[in-house]
C-alpha positions as protocol buffer text, in pm:
chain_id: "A"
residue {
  index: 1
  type: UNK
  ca { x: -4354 y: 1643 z: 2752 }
}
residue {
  index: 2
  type: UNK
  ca { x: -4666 y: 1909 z: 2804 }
}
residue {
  index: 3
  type: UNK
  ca { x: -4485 y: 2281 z: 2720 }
}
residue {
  index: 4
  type: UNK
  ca { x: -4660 y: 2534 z: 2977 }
}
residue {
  index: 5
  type: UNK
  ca { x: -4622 y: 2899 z: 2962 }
}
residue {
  index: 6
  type: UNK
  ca { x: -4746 y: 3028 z: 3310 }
}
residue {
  index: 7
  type: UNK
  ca { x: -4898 y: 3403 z: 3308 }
}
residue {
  index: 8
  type: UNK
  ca { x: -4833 y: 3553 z: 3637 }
}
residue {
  index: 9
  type: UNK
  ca { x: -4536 y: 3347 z: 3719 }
}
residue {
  index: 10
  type: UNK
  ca { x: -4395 y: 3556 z: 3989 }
}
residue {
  index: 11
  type: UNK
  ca { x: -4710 y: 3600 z: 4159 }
}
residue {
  index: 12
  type: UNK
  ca { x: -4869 y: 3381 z: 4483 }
}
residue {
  index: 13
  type: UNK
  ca { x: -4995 y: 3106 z: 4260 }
}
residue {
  index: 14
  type: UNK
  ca { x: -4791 y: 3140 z: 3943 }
}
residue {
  index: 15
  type: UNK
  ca { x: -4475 y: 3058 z: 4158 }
}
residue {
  index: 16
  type: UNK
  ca { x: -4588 y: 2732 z: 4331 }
}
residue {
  index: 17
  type: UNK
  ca { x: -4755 y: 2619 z: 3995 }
}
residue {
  index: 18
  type: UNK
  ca { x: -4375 y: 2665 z: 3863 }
}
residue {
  index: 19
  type: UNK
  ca { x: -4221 y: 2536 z: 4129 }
}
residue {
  index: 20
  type: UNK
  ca { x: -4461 y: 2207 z: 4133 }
}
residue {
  index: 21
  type: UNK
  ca { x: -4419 y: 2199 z: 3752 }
}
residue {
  index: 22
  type: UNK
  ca { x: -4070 y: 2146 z: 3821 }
}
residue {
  index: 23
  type: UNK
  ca { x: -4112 y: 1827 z: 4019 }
}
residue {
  index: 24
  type: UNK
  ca { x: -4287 y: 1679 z: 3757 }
}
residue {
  index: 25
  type: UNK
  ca { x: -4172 y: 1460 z: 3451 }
}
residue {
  index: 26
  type: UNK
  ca { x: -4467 y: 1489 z: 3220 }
}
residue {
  index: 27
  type: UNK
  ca { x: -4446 y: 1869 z: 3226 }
}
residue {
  index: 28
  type: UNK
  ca { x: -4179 y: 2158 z: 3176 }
}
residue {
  index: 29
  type: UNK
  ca { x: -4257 y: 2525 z: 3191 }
}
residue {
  index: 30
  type: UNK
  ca { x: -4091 y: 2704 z: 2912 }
}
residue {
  index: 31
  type: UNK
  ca { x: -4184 y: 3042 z: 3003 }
}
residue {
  index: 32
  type: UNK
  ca { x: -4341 y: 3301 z: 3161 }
}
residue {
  index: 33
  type: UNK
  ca { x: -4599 y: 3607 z: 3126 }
}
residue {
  index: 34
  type: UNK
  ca { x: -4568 y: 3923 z: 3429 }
}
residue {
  index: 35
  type: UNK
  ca { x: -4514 y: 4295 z: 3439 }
}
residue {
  index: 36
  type: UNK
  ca { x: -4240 y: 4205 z: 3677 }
}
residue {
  index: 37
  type: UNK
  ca { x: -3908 y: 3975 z: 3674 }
}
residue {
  index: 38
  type: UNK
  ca { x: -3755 y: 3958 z: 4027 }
}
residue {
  index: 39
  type: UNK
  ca { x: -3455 y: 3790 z: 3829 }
}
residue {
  index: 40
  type: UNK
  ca { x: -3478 y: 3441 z: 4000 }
}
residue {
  index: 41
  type: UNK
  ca { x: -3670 y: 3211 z: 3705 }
}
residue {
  index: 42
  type: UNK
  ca { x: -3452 y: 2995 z: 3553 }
}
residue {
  index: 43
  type: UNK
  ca { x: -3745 y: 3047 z: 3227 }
}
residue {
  index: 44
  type: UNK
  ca { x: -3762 y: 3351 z: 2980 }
}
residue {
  index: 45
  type: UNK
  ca { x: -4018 y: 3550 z: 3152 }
}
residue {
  index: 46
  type: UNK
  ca { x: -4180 y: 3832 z: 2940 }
}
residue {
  index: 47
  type: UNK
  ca { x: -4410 y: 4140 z: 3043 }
}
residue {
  index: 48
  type: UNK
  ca { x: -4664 y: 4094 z: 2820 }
}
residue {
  index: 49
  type: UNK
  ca { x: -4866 y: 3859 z: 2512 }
}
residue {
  index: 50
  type: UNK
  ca { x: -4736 y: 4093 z: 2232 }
}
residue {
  index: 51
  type: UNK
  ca { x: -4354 y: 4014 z: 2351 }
}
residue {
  index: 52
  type: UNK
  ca { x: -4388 y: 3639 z: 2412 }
}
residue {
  index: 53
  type: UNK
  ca { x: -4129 y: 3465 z: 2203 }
}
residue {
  index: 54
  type: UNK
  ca { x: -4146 y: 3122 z: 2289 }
}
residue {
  index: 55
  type: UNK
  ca { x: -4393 y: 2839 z: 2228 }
}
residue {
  index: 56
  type: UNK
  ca { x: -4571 y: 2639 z: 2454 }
}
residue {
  index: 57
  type: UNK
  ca { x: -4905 y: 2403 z: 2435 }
}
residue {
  index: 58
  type: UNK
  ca { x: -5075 y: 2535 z: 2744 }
}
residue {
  index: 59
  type: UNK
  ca { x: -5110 y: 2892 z: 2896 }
}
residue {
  index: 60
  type: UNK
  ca { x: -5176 y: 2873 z: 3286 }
}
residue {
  index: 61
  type: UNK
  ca { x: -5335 y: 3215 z: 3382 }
}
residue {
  index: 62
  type: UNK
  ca { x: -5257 y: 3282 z: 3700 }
}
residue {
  index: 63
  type: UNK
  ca { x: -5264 y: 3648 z: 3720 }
}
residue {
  index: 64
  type: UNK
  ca { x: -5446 y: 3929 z: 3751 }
}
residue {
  index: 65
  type: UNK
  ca { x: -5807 y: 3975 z: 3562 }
}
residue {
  index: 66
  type: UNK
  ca { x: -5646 y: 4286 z: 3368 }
}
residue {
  index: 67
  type: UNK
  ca { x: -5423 y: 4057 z: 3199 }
}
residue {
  index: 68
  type: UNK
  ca { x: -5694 y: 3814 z: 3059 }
}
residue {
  index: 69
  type: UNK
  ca { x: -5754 y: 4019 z: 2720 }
}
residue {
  index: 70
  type: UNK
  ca { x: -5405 y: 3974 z: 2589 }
}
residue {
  index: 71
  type: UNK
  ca { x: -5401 y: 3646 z: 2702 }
}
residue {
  index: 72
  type: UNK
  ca { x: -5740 y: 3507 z: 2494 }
}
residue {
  index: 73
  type: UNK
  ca { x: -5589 y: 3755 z: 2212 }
}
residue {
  index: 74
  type: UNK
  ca { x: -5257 y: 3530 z: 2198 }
}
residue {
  index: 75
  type: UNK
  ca { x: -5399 y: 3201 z: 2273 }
}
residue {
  index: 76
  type: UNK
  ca { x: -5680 y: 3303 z: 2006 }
}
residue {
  index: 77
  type: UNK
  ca { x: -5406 y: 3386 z: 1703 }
}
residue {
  index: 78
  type: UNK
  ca { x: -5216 y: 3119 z: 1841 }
}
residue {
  index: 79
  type: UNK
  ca { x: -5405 y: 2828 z: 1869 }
}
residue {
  index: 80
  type: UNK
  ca { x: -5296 y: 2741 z: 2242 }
}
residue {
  index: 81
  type: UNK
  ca { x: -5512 y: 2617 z: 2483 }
}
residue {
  index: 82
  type: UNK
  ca { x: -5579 y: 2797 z: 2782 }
}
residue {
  index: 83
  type: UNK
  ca { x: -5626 y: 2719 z: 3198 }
}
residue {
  index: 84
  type: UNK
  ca { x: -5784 y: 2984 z: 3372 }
}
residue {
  index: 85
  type: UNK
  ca { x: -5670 y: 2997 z: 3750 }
}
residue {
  index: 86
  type: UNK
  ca { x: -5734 y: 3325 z: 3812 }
}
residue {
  index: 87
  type: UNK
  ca { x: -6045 y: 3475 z: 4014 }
}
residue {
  index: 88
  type: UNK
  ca { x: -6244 y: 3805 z: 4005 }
}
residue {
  index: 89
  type: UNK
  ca { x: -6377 y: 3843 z: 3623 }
}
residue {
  index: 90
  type: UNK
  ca { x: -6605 y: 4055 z: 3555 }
}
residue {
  index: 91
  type: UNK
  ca { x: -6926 y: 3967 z: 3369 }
}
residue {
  index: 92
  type: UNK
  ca { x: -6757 y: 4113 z: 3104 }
}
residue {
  index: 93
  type: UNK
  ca { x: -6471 y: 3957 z: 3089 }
}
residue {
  index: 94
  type: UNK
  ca { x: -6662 y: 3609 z: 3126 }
}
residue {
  index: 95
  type: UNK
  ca { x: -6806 y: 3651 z: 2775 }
}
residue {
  index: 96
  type: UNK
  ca { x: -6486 y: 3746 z: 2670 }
}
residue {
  index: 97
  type: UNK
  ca { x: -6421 y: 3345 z: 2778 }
}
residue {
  index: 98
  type: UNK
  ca { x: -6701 y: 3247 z: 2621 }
}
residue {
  index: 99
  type: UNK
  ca { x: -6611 y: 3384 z: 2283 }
}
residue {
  index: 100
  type: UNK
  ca { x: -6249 y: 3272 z: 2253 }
}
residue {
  index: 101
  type: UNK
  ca { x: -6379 y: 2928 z: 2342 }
}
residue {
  index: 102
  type: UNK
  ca { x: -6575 y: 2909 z: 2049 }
}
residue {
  index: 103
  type: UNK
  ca { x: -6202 y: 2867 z: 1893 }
}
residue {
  index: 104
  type: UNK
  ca { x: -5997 y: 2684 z: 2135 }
}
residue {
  index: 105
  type: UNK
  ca { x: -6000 y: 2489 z: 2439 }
}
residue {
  index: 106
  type: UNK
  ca { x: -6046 y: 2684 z: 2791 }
}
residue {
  index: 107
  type: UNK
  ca { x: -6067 y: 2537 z: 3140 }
}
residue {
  index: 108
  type: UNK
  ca { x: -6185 y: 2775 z: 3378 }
}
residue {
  index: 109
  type: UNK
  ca { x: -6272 y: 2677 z: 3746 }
}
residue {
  index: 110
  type: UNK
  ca { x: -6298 y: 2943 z: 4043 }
}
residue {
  index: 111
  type: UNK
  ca { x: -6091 y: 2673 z: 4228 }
}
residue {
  index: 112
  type: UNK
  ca { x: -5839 y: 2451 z: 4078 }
}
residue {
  index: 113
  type: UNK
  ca { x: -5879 y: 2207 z: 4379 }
}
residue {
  index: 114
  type: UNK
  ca { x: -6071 y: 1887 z: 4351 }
}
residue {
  index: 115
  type: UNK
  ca { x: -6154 y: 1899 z: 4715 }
}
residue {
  index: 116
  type: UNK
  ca { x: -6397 y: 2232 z: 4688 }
}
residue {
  index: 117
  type: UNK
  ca { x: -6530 y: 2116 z: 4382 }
}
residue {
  index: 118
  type: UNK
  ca { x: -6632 y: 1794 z: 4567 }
}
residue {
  index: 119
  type: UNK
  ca { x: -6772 y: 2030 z: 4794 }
}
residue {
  index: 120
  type: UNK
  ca { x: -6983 y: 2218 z: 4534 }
}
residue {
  index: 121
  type: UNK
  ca { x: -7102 y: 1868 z: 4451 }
}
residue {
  index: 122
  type: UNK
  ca { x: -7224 y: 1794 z: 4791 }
}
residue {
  index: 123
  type: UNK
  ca { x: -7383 y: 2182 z: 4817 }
}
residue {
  index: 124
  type: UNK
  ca { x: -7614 y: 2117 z: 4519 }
}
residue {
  index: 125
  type: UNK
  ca { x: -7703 y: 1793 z: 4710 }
}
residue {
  index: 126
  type: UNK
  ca { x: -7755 y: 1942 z: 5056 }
}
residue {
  index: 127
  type: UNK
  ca { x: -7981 y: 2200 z: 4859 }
}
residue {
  index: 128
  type: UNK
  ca { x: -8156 y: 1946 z: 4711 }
}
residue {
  index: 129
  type: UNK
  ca { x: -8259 y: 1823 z: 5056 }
}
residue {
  index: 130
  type: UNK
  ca { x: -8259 y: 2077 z: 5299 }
}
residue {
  index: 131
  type: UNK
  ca { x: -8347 y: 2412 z: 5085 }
}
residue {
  index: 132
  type: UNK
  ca { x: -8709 y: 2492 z: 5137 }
}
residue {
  index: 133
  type: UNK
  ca { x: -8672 y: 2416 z: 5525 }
}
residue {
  index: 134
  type: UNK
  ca { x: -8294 y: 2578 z: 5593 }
}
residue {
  index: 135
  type: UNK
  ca { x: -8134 y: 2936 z: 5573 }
}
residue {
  index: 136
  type: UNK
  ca { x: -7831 y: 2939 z: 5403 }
}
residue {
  index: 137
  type: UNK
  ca { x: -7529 y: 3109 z: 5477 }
}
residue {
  index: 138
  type: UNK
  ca { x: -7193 y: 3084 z: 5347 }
}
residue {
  index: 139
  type: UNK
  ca { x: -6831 y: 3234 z: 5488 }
}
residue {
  index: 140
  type: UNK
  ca { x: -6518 y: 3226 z: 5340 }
}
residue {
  index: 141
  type: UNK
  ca { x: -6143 y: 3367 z: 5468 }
}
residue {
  index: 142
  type: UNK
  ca { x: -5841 y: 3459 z: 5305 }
}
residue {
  index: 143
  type: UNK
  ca { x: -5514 y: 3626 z: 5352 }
}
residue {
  index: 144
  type: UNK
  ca { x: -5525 y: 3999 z: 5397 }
}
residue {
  index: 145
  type: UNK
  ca { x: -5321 y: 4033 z: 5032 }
}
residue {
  index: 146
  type: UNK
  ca { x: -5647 y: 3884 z: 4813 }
}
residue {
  index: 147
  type: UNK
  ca { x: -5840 y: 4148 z: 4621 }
}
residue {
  index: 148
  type: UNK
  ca { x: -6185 y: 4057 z: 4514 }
}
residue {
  index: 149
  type: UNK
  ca { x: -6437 y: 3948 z: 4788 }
}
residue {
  index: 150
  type: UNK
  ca { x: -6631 y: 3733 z: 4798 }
}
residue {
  index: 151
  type: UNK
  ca { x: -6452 y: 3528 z: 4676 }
}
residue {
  index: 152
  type: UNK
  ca { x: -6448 y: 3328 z: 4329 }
}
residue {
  index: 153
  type: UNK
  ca { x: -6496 y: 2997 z: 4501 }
}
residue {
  index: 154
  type: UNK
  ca { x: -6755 y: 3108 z: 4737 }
}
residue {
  index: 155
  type: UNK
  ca { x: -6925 y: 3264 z: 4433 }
}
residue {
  index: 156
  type: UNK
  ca { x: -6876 y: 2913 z: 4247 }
}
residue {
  index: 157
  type: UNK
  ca { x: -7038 y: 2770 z: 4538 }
}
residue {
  index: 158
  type: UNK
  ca { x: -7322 y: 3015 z: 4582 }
}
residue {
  index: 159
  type: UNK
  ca { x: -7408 y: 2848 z: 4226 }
}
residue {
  index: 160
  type: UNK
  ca { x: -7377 y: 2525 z: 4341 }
}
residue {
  index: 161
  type: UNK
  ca { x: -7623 y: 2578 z: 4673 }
}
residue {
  index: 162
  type: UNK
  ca { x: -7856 y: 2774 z: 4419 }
}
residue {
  index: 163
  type: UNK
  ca { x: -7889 y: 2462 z: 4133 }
}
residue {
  index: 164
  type: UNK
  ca { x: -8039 y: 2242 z: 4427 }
}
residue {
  index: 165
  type: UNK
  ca { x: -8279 y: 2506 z: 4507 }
}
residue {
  index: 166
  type: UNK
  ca { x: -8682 y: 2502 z: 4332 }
}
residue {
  index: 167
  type: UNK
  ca { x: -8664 y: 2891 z: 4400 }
}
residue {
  index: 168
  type: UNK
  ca { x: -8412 y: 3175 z: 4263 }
}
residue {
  index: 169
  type: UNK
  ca { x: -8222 y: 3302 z: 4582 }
}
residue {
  index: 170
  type: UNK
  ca { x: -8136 y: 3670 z: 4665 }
}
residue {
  index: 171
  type: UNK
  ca { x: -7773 y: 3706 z: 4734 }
}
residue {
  index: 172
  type: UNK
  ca { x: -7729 y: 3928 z: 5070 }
}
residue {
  index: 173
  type: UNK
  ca { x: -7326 y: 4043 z: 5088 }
}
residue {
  index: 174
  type: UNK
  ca { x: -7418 y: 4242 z: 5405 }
}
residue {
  index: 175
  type: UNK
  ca { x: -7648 y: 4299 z: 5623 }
}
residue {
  index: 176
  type: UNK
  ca { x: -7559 y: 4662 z: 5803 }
}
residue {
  index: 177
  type: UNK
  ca { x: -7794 y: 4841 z: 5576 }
}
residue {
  index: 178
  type: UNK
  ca { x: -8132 y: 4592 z: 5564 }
}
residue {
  index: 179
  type: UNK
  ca { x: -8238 y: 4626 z: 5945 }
}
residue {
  index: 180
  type: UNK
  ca { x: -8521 y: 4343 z: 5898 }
}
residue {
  index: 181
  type: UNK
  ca { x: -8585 y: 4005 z: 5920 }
}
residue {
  index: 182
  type: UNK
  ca { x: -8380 y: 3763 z: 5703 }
}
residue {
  index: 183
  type: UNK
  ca { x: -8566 y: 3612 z: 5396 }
}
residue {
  index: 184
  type: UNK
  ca { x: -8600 y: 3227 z: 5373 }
}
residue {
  index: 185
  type: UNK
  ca { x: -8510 y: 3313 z: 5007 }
}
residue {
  index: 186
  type: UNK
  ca { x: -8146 y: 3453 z: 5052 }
}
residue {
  index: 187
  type: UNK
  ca { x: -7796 y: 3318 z: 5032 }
}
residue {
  index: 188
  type: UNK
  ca { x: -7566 y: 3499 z: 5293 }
}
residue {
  index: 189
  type: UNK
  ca { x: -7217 y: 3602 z: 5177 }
}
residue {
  index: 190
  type: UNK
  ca { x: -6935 y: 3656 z: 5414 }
}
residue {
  index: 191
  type: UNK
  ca { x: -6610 y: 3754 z: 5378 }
}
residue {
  index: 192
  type: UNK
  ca { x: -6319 y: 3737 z: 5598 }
}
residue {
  index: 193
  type: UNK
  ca { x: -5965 y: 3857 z: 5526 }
}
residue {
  index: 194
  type: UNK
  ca { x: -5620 y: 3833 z: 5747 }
}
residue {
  index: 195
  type: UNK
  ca { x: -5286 y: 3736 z: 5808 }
}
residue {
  index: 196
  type: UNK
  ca { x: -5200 y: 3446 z: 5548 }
}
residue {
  index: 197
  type: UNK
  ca { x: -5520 y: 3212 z: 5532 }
}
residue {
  index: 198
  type: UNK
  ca { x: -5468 y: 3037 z: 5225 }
}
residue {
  index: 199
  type: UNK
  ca { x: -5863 y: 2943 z: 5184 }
}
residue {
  index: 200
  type: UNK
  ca { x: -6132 y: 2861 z: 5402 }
}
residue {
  index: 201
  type: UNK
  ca { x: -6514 y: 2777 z: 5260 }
}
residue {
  index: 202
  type: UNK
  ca { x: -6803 y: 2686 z: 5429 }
}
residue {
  index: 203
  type: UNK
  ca { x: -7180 y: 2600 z: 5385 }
}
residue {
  index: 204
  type: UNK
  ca { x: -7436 y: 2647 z: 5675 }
}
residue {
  index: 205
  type: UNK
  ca { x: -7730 y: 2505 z: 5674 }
}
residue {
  index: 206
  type: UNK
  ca { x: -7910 y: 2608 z: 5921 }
}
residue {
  index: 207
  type: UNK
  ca { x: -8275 y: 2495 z: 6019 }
}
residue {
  index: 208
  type: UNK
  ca { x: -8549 y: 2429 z: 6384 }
}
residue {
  index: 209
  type: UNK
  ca { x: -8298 y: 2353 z: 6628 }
}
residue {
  index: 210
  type: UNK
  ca { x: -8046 y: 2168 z: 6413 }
}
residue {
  index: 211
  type: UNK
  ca { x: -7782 y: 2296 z: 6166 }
}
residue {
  index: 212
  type: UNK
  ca { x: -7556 y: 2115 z: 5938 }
}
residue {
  index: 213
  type: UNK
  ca { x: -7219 y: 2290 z: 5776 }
}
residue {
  index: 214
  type: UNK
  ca { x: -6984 y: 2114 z: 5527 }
}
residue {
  index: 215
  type: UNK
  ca { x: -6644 y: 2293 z: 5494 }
}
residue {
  index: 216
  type: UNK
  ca { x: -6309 y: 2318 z: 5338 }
}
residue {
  index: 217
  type: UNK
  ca { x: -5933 y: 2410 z: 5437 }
}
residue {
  index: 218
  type: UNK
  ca { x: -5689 y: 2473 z: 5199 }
}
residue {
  index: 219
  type: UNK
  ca { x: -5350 y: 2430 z: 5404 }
}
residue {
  index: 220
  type: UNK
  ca { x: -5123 y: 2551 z: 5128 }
}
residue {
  index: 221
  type: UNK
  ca { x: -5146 y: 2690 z: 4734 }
}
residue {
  index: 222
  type: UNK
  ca { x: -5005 y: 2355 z: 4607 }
}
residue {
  index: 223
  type: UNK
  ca { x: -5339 y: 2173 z: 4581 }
}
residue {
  index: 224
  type: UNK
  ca { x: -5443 y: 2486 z: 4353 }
}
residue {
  index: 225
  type: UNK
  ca { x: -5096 y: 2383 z: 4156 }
}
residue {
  index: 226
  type: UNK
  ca { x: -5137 y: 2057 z: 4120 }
}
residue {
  index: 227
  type: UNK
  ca { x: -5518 y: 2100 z: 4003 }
}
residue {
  index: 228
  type: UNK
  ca { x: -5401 y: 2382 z: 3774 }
}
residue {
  index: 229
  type: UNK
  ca { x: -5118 y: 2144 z: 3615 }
}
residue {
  index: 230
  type: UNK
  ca { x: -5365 y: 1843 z: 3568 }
}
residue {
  index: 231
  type: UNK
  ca { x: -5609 y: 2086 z: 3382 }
}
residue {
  index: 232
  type: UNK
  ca { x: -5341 y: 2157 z: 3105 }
}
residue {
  index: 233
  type: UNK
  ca { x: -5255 y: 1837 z: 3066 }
}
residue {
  index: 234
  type: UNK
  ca { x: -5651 y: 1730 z: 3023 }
}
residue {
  index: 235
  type: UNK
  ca { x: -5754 y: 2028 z: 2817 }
}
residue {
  index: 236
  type: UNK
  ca { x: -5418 y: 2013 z: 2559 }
}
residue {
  index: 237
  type: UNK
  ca { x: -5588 y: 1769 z: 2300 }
}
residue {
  index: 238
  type: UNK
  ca { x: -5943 y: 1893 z: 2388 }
}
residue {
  index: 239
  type: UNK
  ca { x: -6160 y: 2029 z: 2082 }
}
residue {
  index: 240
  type: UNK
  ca { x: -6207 y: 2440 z: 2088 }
}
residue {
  index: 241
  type: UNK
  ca { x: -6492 y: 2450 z: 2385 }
}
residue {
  index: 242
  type: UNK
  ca { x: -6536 y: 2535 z: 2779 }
}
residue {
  index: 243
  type: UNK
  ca { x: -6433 y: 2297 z: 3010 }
}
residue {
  index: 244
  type: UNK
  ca { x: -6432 y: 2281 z: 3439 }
}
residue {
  index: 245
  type: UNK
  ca { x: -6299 y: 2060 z: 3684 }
}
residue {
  index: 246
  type: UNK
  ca { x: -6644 y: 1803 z: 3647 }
}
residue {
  index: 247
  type: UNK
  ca { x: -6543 y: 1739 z: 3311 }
}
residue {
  index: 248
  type: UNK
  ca { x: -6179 y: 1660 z: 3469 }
}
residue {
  index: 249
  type: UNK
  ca { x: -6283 y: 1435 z: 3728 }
}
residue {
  index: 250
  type: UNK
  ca { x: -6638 y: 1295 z: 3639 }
}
C-alpha cells in the first residue's frame, strides 16, 4: 500500500485528497504537513518539513506556494517523491522544481484533472488550425477564496493555445489601460472570481462571422483528488526527473 503524506491537509484540496485517499485500498495517508490542526484528522499532522516524523513514499503538495521550499528541502534529503497540486509559483520557485528534480521524481501539473488536460490537448490542436485567422481569448472563474489570478490552469492553457501557434503571442490580462485596437497577435486573459465556483476554463476562438469555444466545468474538487492520488501512485517508482499528467495518461 502507497504511504502519502499530504502538505496542506486541512486546506480546500488537501482535505478531499484525504478524504478520497480514504476510500481507497491501494493508498493510506500517514500524515500530514499545515501551519494549522483543526483537531479532526485521524493522521499525525505536523506544521512544518523540519518536524515531520513519519515516513511516507509520496508527498502531495497541496498548499500554499510559501510552503514549497521546505517541501523540495525534505523530499530532497529524503529521497521521497513529490506531486505538486498546488498553483501560483513564481518563476522562481519553478526552477526551484527544476533543480530538486534533477534528484528525485516530481509531477507537477497546473491541474490534476485529466479532463482540462484533454482540453490543453485539443487547444494546441485548435491553434494549429485556426491561429493565423482567429483572436483568441480565454476566461476562467473561481470561488471568491482563490488567490492568484489568472489562474494556473488558464496559464497552463495559454501554453497550450501558444505551442499551436507559428507566431509568439502577447499575453493581454486587461484591457482598461490599452484604449486601441486588439492585436491579431494576443492571447486575452480573464479572470472571474465569486461565490464557490470550483473551476471554469474556456477557449474562444473567435474569427469572420463564426466562433468556436471548447470549455471545461469542474463540478467539485474530487476530480483534482483523484488526479492528484493517481499521480503518486505513477510517479513512486519513477527515476529522479519532471513528470505531467501527458506522461500519466499518454
Amino acid at each position: 500500500m502507497l504511504k502519502i503524506i499530504i502538505s496542506g491537509i486541512n486546506g480546500r484540496l488537501g482535505s478531499v485528497i484525504h478524504r478520497v485517499a480514504d476510500d481507497r485500498e491501494d493508498i493510506q495517508v500517514v500524515a500530514g504537513v499545515d501551519i494549522s490542526d483543526n483537531g479532526e484528522n485521524t493522521v499525525p499532522v505536523f506544521a512544518n518539513f523540519q518536524e515531520l516524523a513519519v515516513k511516507g513514499d509520496v508527498i502531495i503538495d497541496a498548499s500554499h506556494p510559501s510552503a514549497l521550499a521546505g517541501l523540495l528541502d525534505y523530499a530532497v534529503k529524503n529521497g521521497v517523491p513529490a506531486v505538486l497540486a498546488a498553483t501560483g509559483y513564481s518563476e522562481e520557485q519553478e526552477a526551484m522544481v527544476d533543480e530538486a528534480a534533477r534528484t528525485i521524481p516530481i509531477f507537477r501539473s497546473a491541474n490534476m484533472s485529466i479532463g482540462v488536460n484533454l482540453l490543453a490537448q485539443l487547444a494546441t490542436a485548435c491553434a494549429k488550425v485556426l491561429g493565423n485567422d482567429f483572436d483568441i481569448e480565454i476566461v476562467e472563474a473561481h470561488h471568491n477564496q482563490k488567490l492568484d489570478a489568472p489562474s494556473g490552469t488558464a496559464k497552463m492553457l495559454a501554453k497550450a493555445v501558444e505551442a499551436g501557434l507559428d507566431f509568439t503571442p502577447e499575453y493581454v490580462y486587461e484591457r482598461e489601460s490599452k484604449r486601441q485596437k486588439r492585436d491579431h497577435k494576443e492571447i486575452g486573459m480573464h479572470a472571474i472570481r465569486g461565490g464557490t465556483i470550483v473551476g471554469e476554463h474556456e477557449i474562444i476562438f473567435a474569427g469572420r462571422d463564426e466562433i468556436i469555444t471548447i470549455s471545461h466545468s469542474a463540478r467539485s474538487k474530487e476530480i483534482f483528488a483523484v488526479g492528484a492520488l493517481n499521480a503518486a501512485k505513477f510517479i513512486a517508482d519513477k527515476d529522479a526527473g519532471r513528470y505531467a499528467m501527458p506522461d500519466m495518461i499518454g
